[in-house]
N, C-alpha and C positions, 0 to 999 in steps of 0.2 A: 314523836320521839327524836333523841337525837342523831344527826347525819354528820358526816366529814361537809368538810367546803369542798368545792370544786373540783380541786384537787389534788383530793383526797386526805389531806390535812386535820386533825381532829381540834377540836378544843379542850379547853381544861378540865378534867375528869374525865372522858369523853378516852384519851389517850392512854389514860391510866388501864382505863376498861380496854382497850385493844389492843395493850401490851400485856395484858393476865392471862386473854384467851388466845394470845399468840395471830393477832391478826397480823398479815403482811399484806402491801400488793403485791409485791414481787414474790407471791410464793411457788410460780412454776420454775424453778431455777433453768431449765431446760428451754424455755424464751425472755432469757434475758432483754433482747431486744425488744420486745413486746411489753413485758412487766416492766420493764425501767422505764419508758418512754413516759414522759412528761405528761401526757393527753392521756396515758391510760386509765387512772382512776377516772377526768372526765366523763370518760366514752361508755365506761364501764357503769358508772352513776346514771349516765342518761339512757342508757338502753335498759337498766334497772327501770328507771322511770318507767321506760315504754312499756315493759313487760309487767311491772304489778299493777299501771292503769287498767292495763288489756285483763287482765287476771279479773281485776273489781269489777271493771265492766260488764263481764262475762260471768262472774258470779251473781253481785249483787242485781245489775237492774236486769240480765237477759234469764239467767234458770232461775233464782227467786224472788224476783219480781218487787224487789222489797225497794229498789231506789228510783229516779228519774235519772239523776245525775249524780255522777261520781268520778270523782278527778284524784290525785296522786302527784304531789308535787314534792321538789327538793329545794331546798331557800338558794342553793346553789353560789355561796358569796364565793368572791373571788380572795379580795385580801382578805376577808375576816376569817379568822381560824373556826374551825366548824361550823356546826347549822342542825336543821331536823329537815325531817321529812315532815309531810303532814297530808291524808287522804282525807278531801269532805264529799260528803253523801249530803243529799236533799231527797229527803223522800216524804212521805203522809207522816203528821205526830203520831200515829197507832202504832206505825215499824220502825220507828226511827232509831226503838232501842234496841233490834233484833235488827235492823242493817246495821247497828254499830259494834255490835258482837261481831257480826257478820264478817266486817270489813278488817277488823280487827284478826280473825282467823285467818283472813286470806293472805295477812301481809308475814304474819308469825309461820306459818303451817308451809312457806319457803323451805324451810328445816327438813319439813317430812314429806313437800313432793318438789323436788329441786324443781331450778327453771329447766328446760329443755330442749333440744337442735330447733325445732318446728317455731318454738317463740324467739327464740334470738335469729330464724331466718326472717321470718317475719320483721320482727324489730329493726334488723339491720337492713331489709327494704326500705321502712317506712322512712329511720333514719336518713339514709342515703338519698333519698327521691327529695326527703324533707330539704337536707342541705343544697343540693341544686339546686332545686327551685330557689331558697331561701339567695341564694349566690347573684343574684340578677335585684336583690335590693341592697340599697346604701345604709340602712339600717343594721341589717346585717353583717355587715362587714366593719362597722363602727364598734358592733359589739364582739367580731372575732378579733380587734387592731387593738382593744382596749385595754389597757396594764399590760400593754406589748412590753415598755420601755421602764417598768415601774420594777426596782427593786425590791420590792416587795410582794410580786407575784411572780409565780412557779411559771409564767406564760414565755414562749420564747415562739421563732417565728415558724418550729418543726410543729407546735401544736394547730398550727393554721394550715399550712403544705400537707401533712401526715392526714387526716381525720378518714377518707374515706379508704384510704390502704388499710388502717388501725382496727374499720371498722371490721372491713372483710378479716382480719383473723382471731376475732371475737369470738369465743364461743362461751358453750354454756356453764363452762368452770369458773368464768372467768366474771360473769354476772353473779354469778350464786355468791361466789369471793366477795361479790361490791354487796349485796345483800349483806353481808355479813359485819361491814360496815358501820352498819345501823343499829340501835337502840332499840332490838324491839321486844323485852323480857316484858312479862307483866309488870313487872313494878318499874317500869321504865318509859310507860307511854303512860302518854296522858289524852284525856277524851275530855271534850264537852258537848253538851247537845244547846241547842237553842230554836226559839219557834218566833216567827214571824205571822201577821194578819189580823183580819181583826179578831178571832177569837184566840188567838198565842197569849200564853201567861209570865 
């Protein structure tokens, strides 16, 4: 389905739809400093991430047994104006079509059991541990430095300084907000299934 770009940015149509249902970031008027902050779609996007992986995981392959692997990613472009998300499942051909319902309720049904304190504490551990460590590689730092200086990206150098302050006043408003984001009506995602091996058709 479709996603904003990194941050937070939609693309064509994509804006149309988020200006009808009244989407803002900055909808806490009462932290401005927070909502206005350049990195906050980011942060909000990637702990989104964290928390509907942990969700599918926890659904599909731990209580219904129905996947091996299941991931949750956002194309996350920098310059290009929006993007999608996209969840893939690997499971048996017999469930493949019943994880894919599956995975499909878990991302929509956000709506009817919001995210929670316990996942975004969670989250913003995993986060936070992630980024230290991640601090101590040159790779790393090439991808936090990148379209530092480029006119064409929302990046400046508070989105590099800020990340683990921004994270600690993250809550669960403020994910469910970036959920919202996203493309995910029935006529709005798109699926496919495909089989590998030798007997895949």
């Amino acid at each position: 389905g479709g996603a904003p770009n990194c941050w937070g940015v939609f693309g064509e149509g994509h804006a149309e739809f988020a200006e009808s249902s009244n989407f803002r970031w900055d909808f806490d008027k009462r932290r401005p400093e927070l909502t206005t902050h350049r990195a906050y779609p980011f942060l909000c996007l990637l702990m989104l991430k964290d928390v509907l992986s942990c969700r599918l995981n926890g659904t599909l392959r731990e209580r219904m047994g129905l996947a091996y692997s299941v991931t949750f990613e956002l194309s996350s472009f920098s310059l290009v104006q929006g993007g999608w998300f996209q969840a893939r499942v690997s499971s048996q051909p017999d469930k493949i079509n019943e994880a894919l319902e599956a995975a499909k309720r878990v991302i929509t049904e956000v709506a009817r059991k919001p995210i929670n304190t316990l996942e975004v504490a969670s989250s913003r551990q995993h986060l936070q541990r992630k980024h230290q460590n991640d601090m101590h590689s040159n790779d790393y730092w090439l991808s936090l430095l990148s379209n530092l200086q480029s006119d064409a990206s929302n990046k400046d150098i508070t989105c590099i300084r800020d990340i683990e302050a921004l994270l600690q006043k993250l809550g669960p408003a403020d994910v469910q907000n970036a959920w919202r984001s996203l493309l995910t009506s029935e006529d709005q995602l798109f699926t496919a299934v495909g089989t590998q091996g030798p007997n895949s058709n």
